[in-house]
C-alpha positions in Angstrom: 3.2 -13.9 -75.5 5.8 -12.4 -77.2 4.5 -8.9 -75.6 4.6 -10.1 -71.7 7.1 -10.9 -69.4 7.0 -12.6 -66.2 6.9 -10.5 -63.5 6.8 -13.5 -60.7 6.5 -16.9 -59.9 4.9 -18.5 -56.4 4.7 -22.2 -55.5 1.7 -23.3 -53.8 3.3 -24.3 -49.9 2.2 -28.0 -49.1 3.5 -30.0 -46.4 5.9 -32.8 -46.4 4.4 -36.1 -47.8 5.3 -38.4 -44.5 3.8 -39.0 -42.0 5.4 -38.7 -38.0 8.2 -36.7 -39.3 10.1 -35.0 -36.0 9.6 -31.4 -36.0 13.2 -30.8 -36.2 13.5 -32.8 -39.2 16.1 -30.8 -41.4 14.7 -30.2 -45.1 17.0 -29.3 -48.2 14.6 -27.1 -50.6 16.4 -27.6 -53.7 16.4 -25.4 -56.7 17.3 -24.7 -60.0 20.3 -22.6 -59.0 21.3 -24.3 -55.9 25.2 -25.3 -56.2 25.1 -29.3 -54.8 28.6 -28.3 -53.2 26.9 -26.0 -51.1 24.0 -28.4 -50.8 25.6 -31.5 -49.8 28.1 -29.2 -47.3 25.3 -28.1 -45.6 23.6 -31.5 -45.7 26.5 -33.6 -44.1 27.2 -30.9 -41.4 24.0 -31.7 -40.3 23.9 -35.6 -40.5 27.4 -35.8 -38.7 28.0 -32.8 -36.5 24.8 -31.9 -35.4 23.6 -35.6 -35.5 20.1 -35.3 -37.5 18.5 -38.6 -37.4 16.1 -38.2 -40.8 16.6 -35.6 -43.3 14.3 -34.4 -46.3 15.5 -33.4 -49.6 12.9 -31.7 -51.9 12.5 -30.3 -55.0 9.9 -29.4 -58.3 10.0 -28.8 -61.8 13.8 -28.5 -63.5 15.5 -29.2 -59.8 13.9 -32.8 -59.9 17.2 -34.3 -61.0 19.4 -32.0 -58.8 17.7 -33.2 -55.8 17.9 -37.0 -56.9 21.4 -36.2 -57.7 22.0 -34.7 -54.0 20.5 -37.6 -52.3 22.3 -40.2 -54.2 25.7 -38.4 -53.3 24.4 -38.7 -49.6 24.0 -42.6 -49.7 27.1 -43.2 -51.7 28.8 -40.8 -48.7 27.3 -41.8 -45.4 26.2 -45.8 -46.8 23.3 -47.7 -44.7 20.4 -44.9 -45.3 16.7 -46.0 -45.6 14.7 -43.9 -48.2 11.4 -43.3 -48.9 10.4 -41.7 -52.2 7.1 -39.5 -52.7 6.4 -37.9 -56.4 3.7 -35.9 -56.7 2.7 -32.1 -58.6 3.0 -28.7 -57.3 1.4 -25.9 -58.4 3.4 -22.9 -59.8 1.5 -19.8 -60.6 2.8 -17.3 -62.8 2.4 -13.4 -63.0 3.0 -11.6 -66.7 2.8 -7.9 -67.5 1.7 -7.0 -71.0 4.7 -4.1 -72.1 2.6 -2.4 -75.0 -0.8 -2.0 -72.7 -3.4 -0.1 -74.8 -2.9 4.0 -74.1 -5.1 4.6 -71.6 -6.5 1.4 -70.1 -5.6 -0.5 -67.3 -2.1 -2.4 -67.6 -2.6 -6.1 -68.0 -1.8 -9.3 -65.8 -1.9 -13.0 -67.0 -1.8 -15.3 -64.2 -0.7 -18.7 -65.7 -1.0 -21.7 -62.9 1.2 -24.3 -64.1 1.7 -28.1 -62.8 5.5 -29.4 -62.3 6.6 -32.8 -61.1 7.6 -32.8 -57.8 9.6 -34.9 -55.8 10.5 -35.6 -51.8 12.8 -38.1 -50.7 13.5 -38.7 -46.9 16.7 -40.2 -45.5 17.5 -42.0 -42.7 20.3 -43.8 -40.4 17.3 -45.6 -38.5 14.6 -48.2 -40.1 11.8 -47.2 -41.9 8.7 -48.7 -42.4 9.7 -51.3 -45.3 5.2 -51.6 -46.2 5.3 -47.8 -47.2 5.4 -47.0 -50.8 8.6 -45.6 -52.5 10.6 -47.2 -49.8 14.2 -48.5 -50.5 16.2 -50.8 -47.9 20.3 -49.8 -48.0 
């Protein structure tokens, strides 16, 4: 490997793990790099201001723990949320270029499909249904 380098990285698009979700539902794709100030700006603008009545916070791989991190800054902040709690696996695939190709031939992709953890949490002012799994009362 020590002659590739990645060239890019997908994820696999998948829908939100809960069901009846309103199609204005407000989802935070978190990231590696996202800055949680930013984040949780963003976040309580739309729970207070715009009055959002369920929002999702989502995120694979090394932004697992952001995310949890985000969301437990929301509860501690706004107090009598409902969450539900879906882990699951993504799919990442991975493009690498060989840099010494052979002179000549055809340069040289790896595609590497890897699976991270996962995880989606949904927040909300109003009940949730206490029977579904991953659900936590405030």
């Amino acid at each position: 490997m020590e002659n590739f380098r990645k060239v890019r990285t997908s994820e696999e698009e998948s829908p939100l793990p809960f069901p009846d979700l309103p199609p204005d539902v407000v989802e935070m794709k978190v990231k590696e790099g996202s800055k949680i100030r930013n984040l949780m700006n963003f976040a309580m603008a739309q729970m207070e201001l715009k009055g959002s009545r369920q929002i999702v916070f989502s995120g694979c791989g090394r932004a697992v723990t952001k995310t949890i991190t985000c969301v437990e800054i929301m509860k501690r902040k706004l107090g009598g949320l409902h969450q539900v709690t879906k882990v699951r696996y993504k799919t990442l695939l991975e493009v690498w270029e060989n840099q010494d190709p052979l002179p000549g031939g055809p340069a040289q992709n790896l595609t590497v499909h890897k699976n991270v953890p996962s995880i989606c949490i949904l927040l909300s002012p109003d009940p949730l249904d206490p029977n579904q799994t991953g659900y936590q009362p405030p």
